[in-house]
N, C-alpha and C positions, 0 to 999 in steps of 0.2 A: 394509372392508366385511365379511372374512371375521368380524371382530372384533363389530362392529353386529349382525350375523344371529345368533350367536353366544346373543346378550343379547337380542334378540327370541323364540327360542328358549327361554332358558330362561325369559322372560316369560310364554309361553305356559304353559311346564312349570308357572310357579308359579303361575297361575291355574287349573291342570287340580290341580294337587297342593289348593291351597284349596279348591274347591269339592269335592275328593271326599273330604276330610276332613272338610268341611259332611255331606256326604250321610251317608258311612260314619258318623260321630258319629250323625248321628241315625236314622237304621238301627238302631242298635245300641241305644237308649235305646228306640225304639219297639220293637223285638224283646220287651228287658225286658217292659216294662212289657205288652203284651200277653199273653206268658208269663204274667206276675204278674195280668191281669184274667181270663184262662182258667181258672188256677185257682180265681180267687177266686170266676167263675161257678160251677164246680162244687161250691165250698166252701159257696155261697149257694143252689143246687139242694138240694145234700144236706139242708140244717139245714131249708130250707122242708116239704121231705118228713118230715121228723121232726117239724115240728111238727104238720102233720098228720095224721101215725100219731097224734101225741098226743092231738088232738083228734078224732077217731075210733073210737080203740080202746076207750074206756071205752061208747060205746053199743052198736058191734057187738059189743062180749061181754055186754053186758045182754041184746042181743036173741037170742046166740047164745045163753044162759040157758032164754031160756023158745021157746028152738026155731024164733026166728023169719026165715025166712029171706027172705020178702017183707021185712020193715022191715032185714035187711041190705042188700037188694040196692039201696031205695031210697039206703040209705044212702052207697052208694060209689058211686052214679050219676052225683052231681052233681061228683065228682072230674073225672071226665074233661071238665070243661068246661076245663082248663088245658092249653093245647095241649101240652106236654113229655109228657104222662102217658099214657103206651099202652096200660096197662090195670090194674087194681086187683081184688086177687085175694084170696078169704075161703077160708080150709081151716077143717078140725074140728081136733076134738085128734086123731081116727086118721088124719088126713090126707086127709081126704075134700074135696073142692074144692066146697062148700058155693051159691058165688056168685061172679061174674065179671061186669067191664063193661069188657072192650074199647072202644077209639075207634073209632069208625067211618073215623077217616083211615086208622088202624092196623090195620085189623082183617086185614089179610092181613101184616103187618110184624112177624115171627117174632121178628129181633133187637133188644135193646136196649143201652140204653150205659149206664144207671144202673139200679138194684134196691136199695130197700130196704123192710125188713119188721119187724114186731114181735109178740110173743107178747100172745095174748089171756089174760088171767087175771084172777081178782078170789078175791080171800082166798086167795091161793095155789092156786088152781085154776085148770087150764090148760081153756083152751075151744076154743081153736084160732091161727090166724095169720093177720096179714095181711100181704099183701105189693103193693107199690107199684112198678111199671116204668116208669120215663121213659126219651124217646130223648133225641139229641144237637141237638133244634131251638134248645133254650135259649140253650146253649154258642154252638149255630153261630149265632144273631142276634147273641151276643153279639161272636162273632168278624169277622163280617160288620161289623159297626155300625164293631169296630177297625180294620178294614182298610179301609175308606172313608177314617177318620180318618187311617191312618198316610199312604194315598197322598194324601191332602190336605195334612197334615203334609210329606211329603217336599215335592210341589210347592211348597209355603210357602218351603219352606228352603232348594233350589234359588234360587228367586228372592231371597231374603235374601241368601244367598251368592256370586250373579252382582250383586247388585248392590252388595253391600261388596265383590268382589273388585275391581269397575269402581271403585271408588270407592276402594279403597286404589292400584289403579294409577296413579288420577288424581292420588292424593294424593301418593304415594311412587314409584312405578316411573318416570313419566313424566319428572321428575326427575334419576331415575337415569339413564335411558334420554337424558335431552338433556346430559348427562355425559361419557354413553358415545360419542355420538354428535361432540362434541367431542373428546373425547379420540383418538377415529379419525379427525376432520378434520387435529390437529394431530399425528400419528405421518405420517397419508399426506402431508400438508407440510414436516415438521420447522420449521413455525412456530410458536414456543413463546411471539410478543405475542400470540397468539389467547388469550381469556379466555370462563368460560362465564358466564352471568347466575346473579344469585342470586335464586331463584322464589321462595323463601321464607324463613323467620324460624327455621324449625325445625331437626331435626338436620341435615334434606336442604341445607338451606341453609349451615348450618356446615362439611358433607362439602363444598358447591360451592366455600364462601370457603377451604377447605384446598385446595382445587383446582388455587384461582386461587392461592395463596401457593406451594406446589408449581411450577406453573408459572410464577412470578414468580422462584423458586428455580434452578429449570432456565434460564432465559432469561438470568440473570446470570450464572452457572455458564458456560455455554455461549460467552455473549459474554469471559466470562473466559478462557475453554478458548480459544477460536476465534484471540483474541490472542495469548497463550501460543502456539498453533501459528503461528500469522503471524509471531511473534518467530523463532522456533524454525527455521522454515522459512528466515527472512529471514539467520539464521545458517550455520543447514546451508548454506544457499546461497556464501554469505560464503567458509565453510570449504573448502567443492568447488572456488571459486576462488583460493584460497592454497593448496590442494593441488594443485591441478591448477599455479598456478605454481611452486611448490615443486619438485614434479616435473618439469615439462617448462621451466622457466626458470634462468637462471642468474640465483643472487643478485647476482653482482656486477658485470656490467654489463648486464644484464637483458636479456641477447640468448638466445635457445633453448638448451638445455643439449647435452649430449650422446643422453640419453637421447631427446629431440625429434629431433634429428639422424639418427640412427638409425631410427626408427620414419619417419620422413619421408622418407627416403631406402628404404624398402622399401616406401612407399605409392606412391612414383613408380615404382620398379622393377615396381610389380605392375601400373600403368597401361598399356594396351597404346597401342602408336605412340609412347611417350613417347622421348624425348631429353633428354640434361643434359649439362652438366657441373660436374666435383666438381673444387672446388677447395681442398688443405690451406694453408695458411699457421701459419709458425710462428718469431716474431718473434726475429732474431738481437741479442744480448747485453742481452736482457732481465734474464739472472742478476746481470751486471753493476749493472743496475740497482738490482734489491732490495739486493745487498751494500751499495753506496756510498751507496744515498739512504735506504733502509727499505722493507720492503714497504709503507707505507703510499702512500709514490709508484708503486710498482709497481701497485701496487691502483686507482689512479686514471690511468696510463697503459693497461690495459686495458680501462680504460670510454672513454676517451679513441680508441683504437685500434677498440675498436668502434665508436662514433660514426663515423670516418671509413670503415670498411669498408661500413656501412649507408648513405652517402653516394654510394658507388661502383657501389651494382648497383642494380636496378629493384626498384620493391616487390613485384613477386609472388617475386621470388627471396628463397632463405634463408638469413641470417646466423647461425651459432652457435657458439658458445665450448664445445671438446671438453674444455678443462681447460688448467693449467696458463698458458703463452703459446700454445696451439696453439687457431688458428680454422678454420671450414672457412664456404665457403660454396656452394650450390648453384644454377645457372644454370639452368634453365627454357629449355627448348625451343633450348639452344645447344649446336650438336653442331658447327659449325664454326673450324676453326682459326684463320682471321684473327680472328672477333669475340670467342672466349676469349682469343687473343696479346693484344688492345686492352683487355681489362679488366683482365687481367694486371700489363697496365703501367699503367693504372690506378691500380692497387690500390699498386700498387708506389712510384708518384709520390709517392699520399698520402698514405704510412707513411713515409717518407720527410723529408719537412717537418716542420719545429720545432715540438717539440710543448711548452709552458710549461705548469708542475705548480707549483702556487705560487710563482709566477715564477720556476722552475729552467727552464734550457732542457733539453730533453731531444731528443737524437735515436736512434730505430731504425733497421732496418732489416729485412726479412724475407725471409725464404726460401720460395717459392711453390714445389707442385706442381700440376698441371693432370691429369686424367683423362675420358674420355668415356663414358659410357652412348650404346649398350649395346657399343661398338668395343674397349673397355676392360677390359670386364667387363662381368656377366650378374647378380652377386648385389651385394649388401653387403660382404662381407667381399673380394671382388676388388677392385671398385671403391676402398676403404678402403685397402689393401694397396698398389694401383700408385701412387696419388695420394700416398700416402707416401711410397714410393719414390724417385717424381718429386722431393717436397719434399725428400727427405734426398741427392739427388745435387744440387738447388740449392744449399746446404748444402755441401757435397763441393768445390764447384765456384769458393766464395766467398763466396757467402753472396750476398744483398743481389740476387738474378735469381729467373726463373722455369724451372720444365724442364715439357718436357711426356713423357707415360709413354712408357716403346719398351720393348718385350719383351727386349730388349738389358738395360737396367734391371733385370727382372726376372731374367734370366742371371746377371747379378753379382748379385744380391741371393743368389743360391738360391748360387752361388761360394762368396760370403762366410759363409751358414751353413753348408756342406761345412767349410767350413775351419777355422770355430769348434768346429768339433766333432773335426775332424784334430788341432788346438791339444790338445787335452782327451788326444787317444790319445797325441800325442806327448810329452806327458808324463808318461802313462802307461810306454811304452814307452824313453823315456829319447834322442828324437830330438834332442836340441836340445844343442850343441857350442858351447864358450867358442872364439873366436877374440880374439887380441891385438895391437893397435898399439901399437907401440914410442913413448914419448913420450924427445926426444931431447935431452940438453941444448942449450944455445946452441950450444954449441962443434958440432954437430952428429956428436959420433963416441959420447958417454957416455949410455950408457939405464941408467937406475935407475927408471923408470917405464912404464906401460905400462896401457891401457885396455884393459877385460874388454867382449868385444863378443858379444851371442850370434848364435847360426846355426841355421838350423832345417836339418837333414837328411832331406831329403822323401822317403820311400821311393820315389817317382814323380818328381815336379816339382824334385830335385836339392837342391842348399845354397840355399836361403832367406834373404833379408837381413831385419836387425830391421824396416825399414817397410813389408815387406810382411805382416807380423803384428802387429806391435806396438803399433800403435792400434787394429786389431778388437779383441786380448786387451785391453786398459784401459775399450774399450765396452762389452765383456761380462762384464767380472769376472773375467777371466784373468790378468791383469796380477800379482796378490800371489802366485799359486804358481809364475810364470815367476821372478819376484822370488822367490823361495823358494828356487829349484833356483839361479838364477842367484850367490846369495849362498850358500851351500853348496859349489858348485864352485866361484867365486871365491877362497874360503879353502882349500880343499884345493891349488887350484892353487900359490898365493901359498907354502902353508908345502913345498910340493914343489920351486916355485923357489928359495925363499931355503934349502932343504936343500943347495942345488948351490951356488950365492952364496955368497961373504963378505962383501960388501959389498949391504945389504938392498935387496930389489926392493919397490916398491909397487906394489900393483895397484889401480885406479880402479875403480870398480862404479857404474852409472848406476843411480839409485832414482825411478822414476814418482812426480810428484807422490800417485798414487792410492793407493800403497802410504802412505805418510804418515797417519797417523792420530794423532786428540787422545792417543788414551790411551796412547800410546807402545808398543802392539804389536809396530812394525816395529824400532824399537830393541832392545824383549826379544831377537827372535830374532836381530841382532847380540851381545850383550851372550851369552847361551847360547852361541851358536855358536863363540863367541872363546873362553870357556871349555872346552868341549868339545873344543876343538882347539888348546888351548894357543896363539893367534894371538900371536907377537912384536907389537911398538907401533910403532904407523907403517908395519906392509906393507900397512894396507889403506884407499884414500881413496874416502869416498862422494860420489858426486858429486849433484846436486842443482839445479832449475833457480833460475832467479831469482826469479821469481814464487811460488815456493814457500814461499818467506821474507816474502809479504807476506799472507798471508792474516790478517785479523782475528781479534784473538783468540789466534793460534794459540800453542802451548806450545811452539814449535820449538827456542827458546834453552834449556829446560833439558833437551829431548831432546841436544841437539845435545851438552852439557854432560857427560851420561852418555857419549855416544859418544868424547869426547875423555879423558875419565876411565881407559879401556878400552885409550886410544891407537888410538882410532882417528879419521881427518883427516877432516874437511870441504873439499870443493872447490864453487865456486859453477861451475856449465855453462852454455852460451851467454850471458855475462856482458856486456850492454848493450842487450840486444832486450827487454827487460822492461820493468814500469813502476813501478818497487818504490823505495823511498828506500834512498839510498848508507848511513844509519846503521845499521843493520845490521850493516857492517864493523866497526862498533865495540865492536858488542854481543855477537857471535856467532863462536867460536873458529874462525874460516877461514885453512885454511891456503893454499890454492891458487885464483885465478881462473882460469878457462878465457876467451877472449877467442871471442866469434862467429864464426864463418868467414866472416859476412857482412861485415863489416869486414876480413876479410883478402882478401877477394876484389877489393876496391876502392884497396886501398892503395897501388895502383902507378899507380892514375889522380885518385883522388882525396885531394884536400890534407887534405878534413875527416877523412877518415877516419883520416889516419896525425895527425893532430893529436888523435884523440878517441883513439887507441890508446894515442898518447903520456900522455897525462892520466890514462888509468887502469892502463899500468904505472908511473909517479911516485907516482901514489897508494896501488898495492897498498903498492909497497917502503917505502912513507912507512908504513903499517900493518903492514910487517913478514910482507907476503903475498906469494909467489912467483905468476908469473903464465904461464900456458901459450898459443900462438898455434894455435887449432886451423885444420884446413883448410888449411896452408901445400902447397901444390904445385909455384911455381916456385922458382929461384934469387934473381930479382929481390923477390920477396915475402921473403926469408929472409933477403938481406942488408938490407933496410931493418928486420926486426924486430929483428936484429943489433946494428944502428945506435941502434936505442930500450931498448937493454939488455933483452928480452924475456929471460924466465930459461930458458922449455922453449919446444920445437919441436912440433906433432904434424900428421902429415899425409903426402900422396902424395908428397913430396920424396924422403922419406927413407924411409917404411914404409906399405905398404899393410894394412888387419888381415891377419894370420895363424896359421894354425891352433895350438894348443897345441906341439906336437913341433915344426917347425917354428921357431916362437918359441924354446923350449930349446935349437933345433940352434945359431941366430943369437947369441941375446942373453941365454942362462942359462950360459952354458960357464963355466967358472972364471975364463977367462983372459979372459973378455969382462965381467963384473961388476966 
């Protein structure tokens, strides 16, 4: 509309600007051109009065001649019958005013507006003058008669000019103006099938059919455009929902990720009157699984695992995969202990049953923790925290149960980091003492051997034994500089004992699986340290678990290889609770088996045992390997390993560990080597 009024506007403007270019034009031309007939009247007054002088002057100097001044007076009488002429005036030669004939119009009208006059003479004699005054009547008829004409003229032209202005409007504006009026129908719509008519054949009509091509231009465009955003949009959208599952889904068994987990668990914590419970799961010997089958089964056992978890709880509860094997899921409105115990077991049953991975059977088992909102905890990271807890004292406890959280829980947990972090001072400080068990021949009176056992010296909590530290240090990365210090004083000790010795002592050193590394590391700093301390061959045996030798892959034989190079022995520890293949023995320079205590524990009740003990000292001796009976305590246990030709003794029979000085007082003396 504002656009319409706009153009009605200047509609008006141009039919006020045409008609006063009409007028003004001719204004202007009439101006002239009366200018130019004013003059001309005065130009046509003057010559009329000169011809008159001319035709006058030759009698009134005849008659001024013979002194006649009646036949002058006749003579200028009849002048004044022309109305311009006010009076006609005769002088002498001495300027004597001879004869006059004022008008009678005039006769009191002093001023005039024209005078002309001419000398009386004949044969060069001057006789007198005549002189001729007319007013301005002439001029003004003539100016009058113009100016009738110009303002009849004007009004002509007026009406000429309003009626081609109506008449170009009709012709051309109106046109424009149903254009314009289109054009504003289809902005205030944004309907761009709207088309204007075409009035006519001429340029207006050409301007319309550009119009409509224009708008025929726009409306494809548009519908092109409109598509292109419908596409566009239909993507965006596409993409919002692969991001959004990107982000809050787990790709691989498309249960909520972590990141969901978290933010959902703090949209519940922010609900008031809410209640939950959070429950960790976190699948025991899953590692197992990827080693022996691929992760590609491992991969498909936790889609598998999810599936059955989602089986177990209601759908408005939430399922998600925090990473790794670890699941959590969150109960809704269940703050009660029987009805979390019951899903528990649940959950427990149906991870549990045989799960086929292209038809491999496969079975788990899991380690649950249980925690309550808000009894539990008040934030997220509490919450998170106990329910771990819970799960890793499952864990702790066996594996394969559920625990639920108890602030007791959380006492040892806060223990356990005190003490990891004690670990750290104490070896800074240099807390931690070699103690030695005597390992004793058959004969039970000769020790040439003897295991390196450490102690922690707790400025507070007293001498420490290795399982009350020894597997926090290997969970926390403790483990290689206990091994560090451990294998350090093992050798100092060994070359102090056999400085007393003539007959060489060996000393046994237990090495964590975790110390073990591909790139043979933990070999270097044997292989330096023997150097560094000149180590005689054979005072030092490493001992090693069984399963250590079975790892895939592993470079163990030509570590192992370096170490015997060096002269230093391999022993295998706790030798038949493993699951490792017997070849090995064949492969790998072992000088010594240690035999489980758990089979010695049995051996005075059960047949299998002392028949499976029997089998594997035949076999050491048949490989040319000495075999040691750890854990021995009674008599009865000591004559039967006696009986199976057992090479070494080691155990409470005969020696409890004991401290360095000690050990030297007993079984380093000269006379005792």
């Amino acid at each position: 509309m504002r656009k319409l009024f706009k153009l009605n506007t200047m509609n008006k403007k141009l039919l006020f600007i045409l008609m006063s270019v009409a007028l003004v034009s001719t204004a202007t031309v009439t101006i002239v051109f009366s200018a130019y007939e004013m003059a001309n009247a005065k130009e046509e007054q003057a010559k009329s009065l000169n011809s008159l002088l001319k035709v006058l002057s030759p009698n009134i100097t005849t008659a001024l001649m013979f002194d006649d001044t009646d036949a002058v007076q006749e003579l200028i009488n009849p002048i004044l019958i022309r109305s311009d002429i006010v009076s006609v005036v005769v002088n002498s030669a001495f300027g004597k005013q001879l004869a006059i004939a004022p008008a009678l119009a005039h006769s009191q009208a002093v001023e005039h507006s024209f005078e002309v006059s001419t000398a009386l003479s004949l044969d060069s004699q001057y006789y007198g003058e005549l002189k001729i005054r007319t007013n301005n009547s002439y001029i003004n008829d003539r100016g009058e008669f113009y100016t009738k004409f110009i303002i009849i003229l004007i009004i002509f032209t007026f009406v000429i000019s309003l009626l081609l202005s109506l008449l170009l409007r009709r012709r051309f504006l109106n046109p424009i103006l149903y254009l314009a009026q289109t054009a504003n129908k289809i902005t205030t719509s944004n309907d761009y099938s709207l088309r204007a008519k075409q009035l006519s054949e001429d340029e207006v009509g050409q301007l319309t059919a550009c119009f409509n091509d224009m708008l025929y231009t726009i409306e494809q465009r548009e519908n092109s455009l409109e598509k292109q955003v419908s596409l566009r949009t239909k993507e965006l959208e596409s993409a919002n929902i692969q991001l959004h599952k990107f982000a809050y889904q787990d790709g691989l068994t498309d249960l909520p990720n972590r990141r969901y987990f978290y933010e959902k668990l703090q949209s519940l914590i922010n609900t008031k009157n809410m209640t939950f419970t959070l429950i960790l799961i976190d699948l025991d010997g899953f590692k197992e699984v990827n080693d022996s089958l691929g992760h590609d089964y491992g991969d498909l056992l936790l889609h598998q695992v999810a599936t059955r978890l989602k089986s177990c709880v209601r759908n408005n509860d939430t399922v998600a995969r925090l990473g790794g094997d670890e699941f959590t899921l969150i109960l809704e409105g269940v703050d009660d202990l029987s009805t979390a115990q019951q899903i528990a077991k649940t959950i427990k049953n149906s991870l549990i049953q045989c799960i086929h991975i292209k038809k491999e059977p496969i079975y788990i088992t899991a380690s649950i923790g249980l925690a309550f909102f808000p009894d539990d905890g008040c934030t997220v990271e509490e919450l998170v925290k106990r329910a771990d807890q819970a799960m890793y004292l499952s864990k702790s406890k066996g594996r394969n149960r559920y625990e639920f959280f108890s602030y007791i829980i959380e006492e040892q947990a806060i223990e356990k980091r005190l003490l990891i972090e004690e670990i750290r001072v104490a070896l800074k400080e240099e807390q931690f003492e070699l103690y030695y068990q005597p390992i004793f021949s058959i004969d039970g009176e000769t020790v040439q051997k003897a295991e390196a056992l450490i102690r922690w010296n707790h400025p507070i909590r007293g001498l420490i034994g290795p399982d009350d530290f020894i597997p926090i240090a290997e969970k926390n990365g403790l483990i290689c500089d206990i091994g560090r210090w451990v294998k350090l004083q093992a050798i100092r000790d060994t070359i102090e004992f056999n400085d007393v010795c003539e007959i060489p002592m060996q000393i046994s050193v237990n090495t964590s699986p975790l110390e073990i590394d591909r790139a043979g590391n933990w070999v270097d700093l044997w292989v330096e340290a023997s150097k560094q301390y000149e180590l005689a061959a054979h005072t030092i045996l490493i001992e090693v678990t069984e399963n250590t030798l079975m790892i895939p892959d592993s470079p163990i034989q030509s570590q192992f290889k370096r170490l015997n190079t060096i002269g230093i022995d391999i022993a295998i520890d706790d030798f038949g609770v493993g699951y490792s293949s017997l070849s090995y023995l064949q492969r790998l320079p072992i000088s010594i088996l240690k035999i489980d205590r758990s089979f010695i524990n049995d051996i005075e009740s059960n047949n299998n045992s002392i028949a499976l003990i029997k089998a594997i000292i035949t076999m050491a001796h048949n490989l040319k390997v000495k075999v040691v009976a750890e854990g021995v305590e009674t008599q009865e246990q000591y004559a039967l390993l006696e009986q199976l030709n057992c090479d070494y003794i080691q155990g409470y029979i005969f020696s409890r560990p004991i401290a360095k000085k000690t050990f030297i007082e007993l079984y380093v003396k000269p006379n005792n080597c």
